[in-house]
N, C-alpha and C positions, 0 to 999 in steps of 0.2 A: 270298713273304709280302708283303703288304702293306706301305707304310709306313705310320710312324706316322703318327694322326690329326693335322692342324693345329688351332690353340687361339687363342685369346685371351680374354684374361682382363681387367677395369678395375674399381676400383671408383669409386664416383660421389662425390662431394665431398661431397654436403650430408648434416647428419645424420638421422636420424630422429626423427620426433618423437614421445614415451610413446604417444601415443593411437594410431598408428601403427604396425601390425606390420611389423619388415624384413623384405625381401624379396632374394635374391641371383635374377636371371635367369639362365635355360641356356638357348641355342639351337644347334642341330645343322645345320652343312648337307648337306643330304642333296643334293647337287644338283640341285634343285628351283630353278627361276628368276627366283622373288619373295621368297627368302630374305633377312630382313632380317640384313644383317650390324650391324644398330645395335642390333637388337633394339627400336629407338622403340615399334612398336606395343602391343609386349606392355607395355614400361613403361606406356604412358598407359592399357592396361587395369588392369596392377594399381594404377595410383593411383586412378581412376576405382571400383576396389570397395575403395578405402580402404588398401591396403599403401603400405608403404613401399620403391623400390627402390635397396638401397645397394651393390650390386656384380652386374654382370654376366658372365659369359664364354662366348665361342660355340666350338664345335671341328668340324671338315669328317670326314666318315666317307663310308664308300661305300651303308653300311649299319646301320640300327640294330643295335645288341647285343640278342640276344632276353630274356638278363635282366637288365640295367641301362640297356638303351636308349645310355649313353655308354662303355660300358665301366667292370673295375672300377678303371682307374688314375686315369680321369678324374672317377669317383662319388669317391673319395679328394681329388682336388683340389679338387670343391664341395664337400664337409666342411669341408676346412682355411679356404677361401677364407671359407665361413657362420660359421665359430667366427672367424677373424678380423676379421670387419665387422658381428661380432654380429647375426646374421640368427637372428629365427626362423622363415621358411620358405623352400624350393625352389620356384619357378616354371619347368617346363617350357615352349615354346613351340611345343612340338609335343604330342600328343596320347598318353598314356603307356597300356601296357593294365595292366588290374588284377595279375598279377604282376609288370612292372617298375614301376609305382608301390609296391608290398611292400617288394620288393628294397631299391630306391634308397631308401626311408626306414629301411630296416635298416642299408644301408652310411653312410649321411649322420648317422642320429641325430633328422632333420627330419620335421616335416611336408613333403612333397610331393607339390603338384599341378601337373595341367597346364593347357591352353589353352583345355579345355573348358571344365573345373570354371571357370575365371575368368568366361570369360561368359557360362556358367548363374548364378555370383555376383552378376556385375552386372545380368540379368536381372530375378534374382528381387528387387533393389534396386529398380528404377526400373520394375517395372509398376506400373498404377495402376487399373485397369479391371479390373471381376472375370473378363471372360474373359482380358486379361493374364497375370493370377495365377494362373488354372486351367492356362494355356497351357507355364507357366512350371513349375508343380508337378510336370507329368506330366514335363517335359523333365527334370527332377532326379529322378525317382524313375526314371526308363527308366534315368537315367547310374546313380544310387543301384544297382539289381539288377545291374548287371553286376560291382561291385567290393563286394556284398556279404558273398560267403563269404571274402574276403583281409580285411577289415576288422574279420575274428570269428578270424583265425588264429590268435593268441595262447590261443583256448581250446582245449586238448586235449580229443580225444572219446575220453571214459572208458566202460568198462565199468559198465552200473548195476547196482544191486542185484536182487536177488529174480529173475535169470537174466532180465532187463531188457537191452535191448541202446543203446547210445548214451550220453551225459551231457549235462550241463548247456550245452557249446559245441554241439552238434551240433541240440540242442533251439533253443537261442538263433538258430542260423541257419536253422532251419527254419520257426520264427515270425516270424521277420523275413523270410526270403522270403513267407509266406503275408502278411504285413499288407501288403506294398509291392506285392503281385501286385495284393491285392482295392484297394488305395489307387489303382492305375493301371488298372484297370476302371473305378473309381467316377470316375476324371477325366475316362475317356473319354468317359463316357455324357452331363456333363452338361455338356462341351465341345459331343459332337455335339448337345445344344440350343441352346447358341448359336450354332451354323452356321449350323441350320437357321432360327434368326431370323434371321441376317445374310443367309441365301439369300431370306425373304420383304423385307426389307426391300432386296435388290438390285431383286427383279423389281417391286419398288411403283416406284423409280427408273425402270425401264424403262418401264412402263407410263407414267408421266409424261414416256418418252422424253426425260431428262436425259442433258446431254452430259457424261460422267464423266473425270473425270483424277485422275492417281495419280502422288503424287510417290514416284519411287526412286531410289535411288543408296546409296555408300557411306558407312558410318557418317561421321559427323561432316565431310560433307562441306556442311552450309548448310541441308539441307531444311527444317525447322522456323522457321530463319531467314526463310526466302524465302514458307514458308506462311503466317508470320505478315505478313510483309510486304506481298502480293496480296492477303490478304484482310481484311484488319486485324486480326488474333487476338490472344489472347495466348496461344499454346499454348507451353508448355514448352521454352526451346532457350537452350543450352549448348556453348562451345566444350568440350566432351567426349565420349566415346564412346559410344554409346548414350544420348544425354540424352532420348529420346523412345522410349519402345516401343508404346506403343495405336495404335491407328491413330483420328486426326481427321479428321471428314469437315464442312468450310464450303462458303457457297454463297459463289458468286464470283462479281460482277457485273460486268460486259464493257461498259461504257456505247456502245463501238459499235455494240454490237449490240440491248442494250436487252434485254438476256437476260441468265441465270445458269448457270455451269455448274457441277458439284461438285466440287470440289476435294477429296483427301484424303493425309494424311497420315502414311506408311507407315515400318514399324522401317528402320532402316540395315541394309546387307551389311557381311559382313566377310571381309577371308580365313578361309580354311579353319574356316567356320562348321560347328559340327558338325550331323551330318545329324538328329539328333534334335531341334534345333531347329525346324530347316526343316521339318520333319514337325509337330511341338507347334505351329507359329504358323500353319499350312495356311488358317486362317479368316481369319488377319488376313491373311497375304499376297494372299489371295484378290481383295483388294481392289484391287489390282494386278494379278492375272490377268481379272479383268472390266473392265478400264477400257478406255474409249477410244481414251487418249491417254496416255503414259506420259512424264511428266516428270521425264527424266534428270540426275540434278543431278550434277555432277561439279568438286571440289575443285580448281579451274584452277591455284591457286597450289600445289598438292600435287607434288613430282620424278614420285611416282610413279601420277598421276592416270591413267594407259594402264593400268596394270593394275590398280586399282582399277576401273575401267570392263570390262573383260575379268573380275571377279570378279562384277559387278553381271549383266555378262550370264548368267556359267555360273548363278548364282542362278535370276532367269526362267526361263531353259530348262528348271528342276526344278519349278518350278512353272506352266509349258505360258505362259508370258506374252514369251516369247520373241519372238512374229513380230505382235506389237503396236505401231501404229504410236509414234516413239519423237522427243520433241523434246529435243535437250542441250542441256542449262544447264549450261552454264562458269560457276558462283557462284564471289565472292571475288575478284572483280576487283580490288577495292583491294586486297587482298598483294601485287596482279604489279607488278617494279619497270616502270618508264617505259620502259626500254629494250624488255624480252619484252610490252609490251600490245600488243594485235593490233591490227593496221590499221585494222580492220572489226571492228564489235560482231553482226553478224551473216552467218552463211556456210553453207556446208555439208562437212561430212564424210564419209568412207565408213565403216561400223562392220557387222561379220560381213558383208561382202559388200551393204550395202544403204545407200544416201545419206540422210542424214538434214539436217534443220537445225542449224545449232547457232548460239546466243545468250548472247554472253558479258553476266553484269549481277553487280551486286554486291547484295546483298540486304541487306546494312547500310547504301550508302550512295544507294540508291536506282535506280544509274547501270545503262543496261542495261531498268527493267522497263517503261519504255512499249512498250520492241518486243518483249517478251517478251508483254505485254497483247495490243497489235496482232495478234502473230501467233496465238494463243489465240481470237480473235475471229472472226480468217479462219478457223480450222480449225472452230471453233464455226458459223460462218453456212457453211459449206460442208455442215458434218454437218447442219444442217437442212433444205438446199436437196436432200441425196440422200434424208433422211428423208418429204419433202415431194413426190417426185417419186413415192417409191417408195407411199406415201400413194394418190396421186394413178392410178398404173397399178392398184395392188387396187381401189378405185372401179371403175373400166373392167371391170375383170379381170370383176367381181361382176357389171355392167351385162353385161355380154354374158351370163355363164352365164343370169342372170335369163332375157333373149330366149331 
């Protein structure tokens, strides 16, 4: 036998406030190696869609329980621990399937959701663009159909009348499967319109051969900061998680060069983003898989800014923007104390086996973006001089067939 599972339990000091639902946190470690033992992230998500979180507890297993995900001594513990700090929800930090999500609100008494639902929540908060909002709809009806018929279980299926076979629960979820099927067809189709706008409006870019950059990196690591910053905007940004999800596209003017190039402004990664997302936002990512130049923006002042960078790449690779050339931005330079600031504001590193530049600056206090300009400019007058060469050999190319 096994031993028993390891626990800990805390709850948080501050109270909650009326407008405010509590919220108690669970996280499991399954031996997985970016296991938050603090649970921070999930906190700043559920305050970000509005909870309140007043008590957390994590416990180490080898393996989930197939129906309670923690077992049922530990499902017993978050009861006790939710009725004593007056919670009324469960926040999983791992991804619960639709009968241990049943389960566990039958053993708790709770509402309980998990990691997804939280950031399809926040989500559907902060888009603002109607293909955001369409992007956003489809990803909550895909999550919606899978936990459908668990969310109708409390109807028994009766026998009907007049040698009629089913009743009222059975009818009820088979309506709702049919509206959520045709609601996520009708998102699809008029998603794939705006694609296919965003695909005319890439190649208009092309044809005017603009030099394109795409800002990426992990949630709330500065991007929107730093886009506002280089290009003067006011676009939306927040020390929070997801404070931006559309993607902004400015022109950004390089005065070395005496040229612009387009800058734009992409959602944040996250751990264990669920794949339904990544799939619903395929348009907007897109814009990140055609760029040029992918500026890597990474939370310098963050313990765990390695693997946050390690979760931005497994990201690209799902969406083919993987082997794109890639400039890091260590943003936030002002949280690093005196002591860990780097020698040098600008160096290079190696990342999945390939050297990159990397430029630390702070995007709040200015320090850092003349070399971040600088080098944008070089890679900008570089990308015109192969544009221009290559220009230059089709001419020929054509002169000779002519002869």
């Amino acid at each position: 036998m096994s031993s028993a599972p390891k626990t800990a339990a805390s709850a948080l000091p501050a109270a909650a406030s009326p407008e405010r639902c509590a919220a108690v946190l669970v996280g499991v470690d399954l031996g997985a190696p970016h296991f938050d033992g603090e649970l921070q992230e999930l906190g700043l998500l559920a305050q970000t869609a509005g909870l309140h979180p007043v008590a957390r507890l994590t416990c180490k297993r080898k393996a989930p329980d197939a129906a309670l995900f923690v077992g049922s001594g530990k499902a017993e513990e978050i009861r006790l621990l939710a009725q004593t700090e007056g919670a009324q929800e469960v926040l999983f930090d791992q991804a619960l399937s639709p009968v241990q999500q049943r389960n566990l609100e039958r053993a708790i008494g709770l509402p309980v959701n998990d990691r997804t639902l939280l950031i399809l929540e926040i989500f559907a908060r902060r888009a603002r663009s109607h293909e955001g909002k369409l992007q956003v709809e489809l990803a909550r009806l895909q999550y919606l159909s899978t936990r459908l018929v668990r969310r109708w279980s409390h109807l028994e299926r009766q026998q009907g009348g007049i040698g009629g076979r089913g009743g009222p629960g059975e009818t009820q979820i088979e309506l709702d499967r049919r509206m959520i099927g045709e609601a996520i067809k009708r998102t699809k189709e008029r998603l794939l319109k705006v694609k296919r706008q965003r695909q005319t409006q890439r190649r208009q870019r092309a044809r005017r051969e603009t030099f394109n950059i795409s800002l990426v990196g992990y949630t709330n690591a500065g991007k929107s900061t730093l886009f506002n910053a280089l290009v003067k905007a006011r676009a939306y940004a927040a020390d929070q998680l997801f404070a931006t999800l559309d993607t902004t596209t400015r022109q950004l003017f390089l005065g070395q060069t005496g040229r612009s190039v387009s800058l734009s402004d992409t959602v944040g990664f996250i751990r264990d983003l669920p794949h339904g997302l990544v799939d619903a936002f395929e348009a907007t990512l897109q814009e990140a898989a055609d760029a040029d130049l992918l500026l890597h923006v990474v939370d310098a002042g963050n313990p765990a800014f390695a693997e946050q960078m390690d979760e931005v790449q497994r990201v690209l690779a799902e969406i083919g923007a993987d082997g794109l050339p890639q400039l890091l931005v260590f943003n936030k330079l002002d949280t690093i104390e005196d002591t860990r600031r780097p020698p040098v504001l600008q160096d290079a590193i190696e990342l999945d086996g390939r050297r990159h530049t990397r430029i630390f600056v702070s995007a709040r206090s200015g320090e850092g973006l003349p070399l971040l300009r600088a080098e944008l400019a070089r890679r900008g007058s570089a990308r015109e001089g192969v544009a221009a060469i290559g220009h230059n050999d089709g001419l020929h190319s054509r002169e000779n067939t002519d002869e």
